[in-house]
C-alpha positions in Angstrom: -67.3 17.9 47.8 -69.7 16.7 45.2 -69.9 13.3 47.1 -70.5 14.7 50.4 -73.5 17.3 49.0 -75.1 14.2 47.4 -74.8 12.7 51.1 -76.2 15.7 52.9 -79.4 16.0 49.9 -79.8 12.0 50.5 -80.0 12.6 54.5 -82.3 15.7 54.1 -84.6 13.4 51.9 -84.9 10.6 54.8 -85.0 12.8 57.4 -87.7 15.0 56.0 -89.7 12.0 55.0 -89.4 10.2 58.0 -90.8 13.9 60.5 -92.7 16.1 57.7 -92.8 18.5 60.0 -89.3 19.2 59.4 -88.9 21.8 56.5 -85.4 22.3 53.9 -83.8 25.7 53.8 -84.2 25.2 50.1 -85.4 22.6 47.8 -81.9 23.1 46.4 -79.5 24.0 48.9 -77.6 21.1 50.7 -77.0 21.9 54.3 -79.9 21.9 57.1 -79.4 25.1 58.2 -78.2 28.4 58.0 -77.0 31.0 60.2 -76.3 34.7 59.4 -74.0 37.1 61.7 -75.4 40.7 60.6 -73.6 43.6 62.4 -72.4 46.2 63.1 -69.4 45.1 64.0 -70.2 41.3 63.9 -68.3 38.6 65.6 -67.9 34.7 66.6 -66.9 33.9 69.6 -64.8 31.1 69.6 -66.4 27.1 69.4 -66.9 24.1 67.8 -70.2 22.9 65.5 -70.4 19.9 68.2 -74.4 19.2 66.7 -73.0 19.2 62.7 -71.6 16.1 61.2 -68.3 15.3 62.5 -67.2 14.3 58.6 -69.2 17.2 56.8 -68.2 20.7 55.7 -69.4 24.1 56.7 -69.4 26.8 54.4 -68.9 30.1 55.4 -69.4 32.9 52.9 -68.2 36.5 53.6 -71.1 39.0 52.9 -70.9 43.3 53.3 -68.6 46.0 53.2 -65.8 45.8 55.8 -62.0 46.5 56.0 -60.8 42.5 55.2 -56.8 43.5 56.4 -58.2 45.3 59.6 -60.5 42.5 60.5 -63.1 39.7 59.8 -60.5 37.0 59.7 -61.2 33.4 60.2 -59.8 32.1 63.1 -59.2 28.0 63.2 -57.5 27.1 66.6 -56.2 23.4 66.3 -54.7 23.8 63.1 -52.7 27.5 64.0 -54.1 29.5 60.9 -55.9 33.3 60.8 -57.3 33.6 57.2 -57.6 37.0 55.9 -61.3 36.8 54.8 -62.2 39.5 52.2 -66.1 40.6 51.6 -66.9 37.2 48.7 -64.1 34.9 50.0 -65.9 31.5 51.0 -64.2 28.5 52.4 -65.1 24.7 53.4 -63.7 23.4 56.4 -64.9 20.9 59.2 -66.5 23.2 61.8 -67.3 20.0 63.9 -63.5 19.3 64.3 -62.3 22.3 64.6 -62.7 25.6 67.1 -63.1 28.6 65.1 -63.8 32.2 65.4 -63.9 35.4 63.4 -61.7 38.5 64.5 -63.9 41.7 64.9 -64.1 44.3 62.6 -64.3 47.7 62.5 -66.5 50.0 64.4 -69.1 51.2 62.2 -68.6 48.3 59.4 
């Protein structure tokens, strides 16, 4: 994983200086973007990160109060698995190979 953030930081470097009108989510944060499901009740439909870089890793980081064993879960499609995603869990995985989704939780969560 180390390898690949020093990739992403080096790619953020040229592609910043090549179009400065392209701003970093952070000066120390290695991905170009971010994206943040807020509820209630959030969800993912189900997809593939087509635009990310089909060798990378996305990190998805679980954030709030919910019910992790009555939903939430990380769906990844190809590979058969439903992960159990508690509020903290994180996890790495190629979102431009693979169709994921999240299961829905609760009403009011």
């Amino acid at each position: 994983i180390m390898k690949l953030c020093f990739l992403y930081t080096a790619l953020l470097e040229a592609f910043t200086k090549e179009d400065p009108t392209l701003r970093r989510v952070s000066e120390h944060f290695p991905f170009a973007a971010t994206t943040v499901n807020f509820g209630p009740e959030a969800i993912c439909g189900v997809h593939m990160d087509y635009a990310n870089f089909i060798s990378g890793l996305c990190l998805v980081i679980a954030l709030g109060v919910y019910d992790h064993t009555k939903g939430g879960h990380i769906v990844l499609h190809e590979p058969k698995v439903i992960v159990e995603f508690a509020p903290g869990d994180f996890i790495f995985f190629p979102s431009a190979g693979i169709t994921h989704s999240n299961t829905r939780i609760q009403a009011g969560e």
